[in-house]
Every structure is written in C-alpha cells, then in structure tokens.
C-alpha positions as CSV (number, residue, x, y, z in Angstrom):
1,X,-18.0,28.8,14.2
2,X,-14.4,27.9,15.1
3,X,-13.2,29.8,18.4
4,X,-9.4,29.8,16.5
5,X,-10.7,32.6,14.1
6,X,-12.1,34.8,16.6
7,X,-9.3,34.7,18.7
8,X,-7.5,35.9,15.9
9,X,-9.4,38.7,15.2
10,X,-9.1,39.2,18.9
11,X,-5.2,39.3,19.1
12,X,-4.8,41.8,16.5
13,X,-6.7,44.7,19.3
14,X,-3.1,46.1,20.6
15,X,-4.3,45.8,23.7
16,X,-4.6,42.1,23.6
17,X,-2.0,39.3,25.0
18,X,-3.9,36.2,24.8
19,X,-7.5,35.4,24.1
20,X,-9.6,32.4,24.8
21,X,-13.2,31.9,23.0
22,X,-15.3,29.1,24.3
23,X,-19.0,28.5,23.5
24,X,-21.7,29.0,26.1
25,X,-25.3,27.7,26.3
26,X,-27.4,30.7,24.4
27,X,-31.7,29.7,24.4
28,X,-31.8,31.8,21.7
29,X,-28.8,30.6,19.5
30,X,-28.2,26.9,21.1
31,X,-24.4,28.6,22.0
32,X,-23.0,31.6,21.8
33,X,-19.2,32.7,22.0
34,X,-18.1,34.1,24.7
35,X,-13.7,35.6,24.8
36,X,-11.7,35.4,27.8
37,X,-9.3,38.0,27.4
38,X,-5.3,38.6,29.1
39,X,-5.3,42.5,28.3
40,X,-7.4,45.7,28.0
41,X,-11.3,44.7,27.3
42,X,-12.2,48.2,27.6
43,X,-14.7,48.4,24.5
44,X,-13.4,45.3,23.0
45,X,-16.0,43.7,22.6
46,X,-17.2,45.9,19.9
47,X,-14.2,46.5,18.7
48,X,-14.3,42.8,17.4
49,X,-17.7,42.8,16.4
50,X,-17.3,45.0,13.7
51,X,-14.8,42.5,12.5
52,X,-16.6,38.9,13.0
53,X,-19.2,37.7,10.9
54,X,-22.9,37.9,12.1
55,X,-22.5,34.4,13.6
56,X,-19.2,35.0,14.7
57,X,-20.1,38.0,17.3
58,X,-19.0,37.8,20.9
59,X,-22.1,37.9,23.2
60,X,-19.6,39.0,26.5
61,X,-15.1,39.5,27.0
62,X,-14.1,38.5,30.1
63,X,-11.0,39.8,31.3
64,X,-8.5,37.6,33.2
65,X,-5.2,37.7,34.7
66,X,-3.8,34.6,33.1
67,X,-5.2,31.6,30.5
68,X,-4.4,28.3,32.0
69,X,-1.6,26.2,30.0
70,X,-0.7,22.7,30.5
71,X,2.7,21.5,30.0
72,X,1.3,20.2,26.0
C-alpha cells in the first residue's frame, strides 16, 4: 500500500485541502492506514472507501488544522 495513492483519492473529495496517510500498528492487519485530513471529514471516510481497494481502506480521518511542512 503506498499512502501517495490514497491521498489522491483523498484530494479529489471537494472538501479536501491536504491529506496525510500514515500507517498505524493494526493486531489484526500488522498496519492499517490511517488519513490526516486539512478540510471537511464529515463522512469522508466512506466516501473514500468506496474508492480504495480492499487493502487500501482507511481504518480512521483525522481532521487537522494544518500538515507540518519543512522548508524541503
């Protein structure tokens, strides 16, 4: 699974800014991706299930006021 693809999926929502997608420790998966979101989550999460892959699928959105940038 590589995060870039599902925060693709993720930008196209018209509510979304930015989106983040970083893997989490899952006991049943090993990981599982979880999106931090600039913008509306308001259903999102579903939203972009129906549009990932089974093992693609966002187990939580976490909405945030900002994504931390570096000067890179």
């Amino acid at each position: 699974i590589y995060p870039s693809d599902i925060e693709a999926v993720l930008v196209q929502h018209p509510g979304v800014r930015e989106a983040a997608v970083v893997g989490v420790p899952s006991r049943k998966w090993g990981e599982t991706p979880v999106a931090f979101v600039v913008g509306e989550v308001e259903g999102l999460r579903d939203w972009a299930n129906e549009r990932l892959g089974k093992t693609q699928r966002l187990a939580a959105v976490v909405a945030v006021d900002e994504l931390p940038r570096s000067h890179i």
